[in-house]
C-alpha positions in Angstrom: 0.0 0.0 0.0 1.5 3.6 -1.1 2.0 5.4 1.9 0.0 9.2 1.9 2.5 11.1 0.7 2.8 9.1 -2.3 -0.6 8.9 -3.1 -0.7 12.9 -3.0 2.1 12.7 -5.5 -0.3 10.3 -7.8 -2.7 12.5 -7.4 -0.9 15.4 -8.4 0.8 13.5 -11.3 -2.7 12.3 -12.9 -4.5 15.9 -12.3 -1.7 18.3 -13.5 -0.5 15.7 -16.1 3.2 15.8 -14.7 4.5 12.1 -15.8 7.7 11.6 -14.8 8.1 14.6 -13.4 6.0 13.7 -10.4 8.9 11.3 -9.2 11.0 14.3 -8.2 8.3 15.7 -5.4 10.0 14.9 -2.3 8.4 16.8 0.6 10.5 20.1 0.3 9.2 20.1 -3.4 7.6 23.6 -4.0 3.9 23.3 -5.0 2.3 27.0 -5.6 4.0 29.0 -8.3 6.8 26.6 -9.0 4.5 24.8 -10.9 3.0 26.6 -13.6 0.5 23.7 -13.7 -0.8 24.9 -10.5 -2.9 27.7 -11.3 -6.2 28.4 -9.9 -8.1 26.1 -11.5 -6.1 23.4 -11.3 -6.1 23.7 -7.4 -9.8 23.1 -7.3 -9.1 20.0 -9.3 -6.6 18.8 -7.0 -8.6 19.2 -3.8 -11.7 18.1 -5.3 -9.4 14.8 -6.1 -7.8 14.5 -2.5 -11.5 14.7 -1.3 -12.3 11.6 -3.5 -9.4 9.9 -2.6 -9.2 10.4 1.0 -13.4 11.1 1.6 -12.4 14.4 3.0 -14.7 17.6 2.8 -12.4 20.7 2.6 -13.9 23.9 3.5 -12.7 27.0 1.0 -11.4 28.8 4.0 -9.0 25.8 4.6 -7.4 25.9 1.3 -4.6 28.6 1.2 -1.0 29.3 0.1 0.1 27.7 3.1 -1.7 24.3 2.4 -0.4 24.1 -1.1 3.4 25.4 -0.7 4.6 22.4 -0.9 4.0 18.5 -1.2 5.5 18.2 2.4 2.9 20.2 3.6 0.1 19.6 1.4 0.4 15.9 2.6 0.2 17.4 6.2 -2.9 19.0 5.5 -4.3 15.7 4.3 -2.8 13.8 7.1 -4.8 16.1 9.4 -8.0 16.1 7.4 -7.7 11.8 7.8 -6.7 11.7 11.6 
């Protein structure tokens, strides 16, 4: 079984189409505006996703610069939305 931080990186990979790229996130990885895939849009994707995944509801006040900096932290966020 992937462990969660993998599984955000999966989901990452599948909704901003990053391929191979994806296996370079480590947890220090910068997310928001290091990506250009990341724009606005594409984070509603990705937290709509990590609420399918994980059957999570994420509130709109939740999601934030902070959340999405980077995968270390965006795993966090997950982490404490499945605890």
């Amino acid at each position: 079984m992937l462990d969660l931080k993998d599984q955000v990186r999966d989901i990452l990979r599948d909704v901003l189409s990053l391929g191979n790229r994806a296996d370079r996130l480590d947890s220090s990885s910068a997310l928001l505006g290091a990506l250009p895939e990341l724009d606005s849009m594409a984070v509603v994707s990705v937290i709509a996703a990590l609420e399918d995944r994980f059957d999570i509801t994420v509130d709109d006040d939740e999601i934030g610069g902070a959340t999405l900096t980077s995968l270390g932290s965006l795993v966090e966020f997950v982490s404490s939305k499945t605890s």
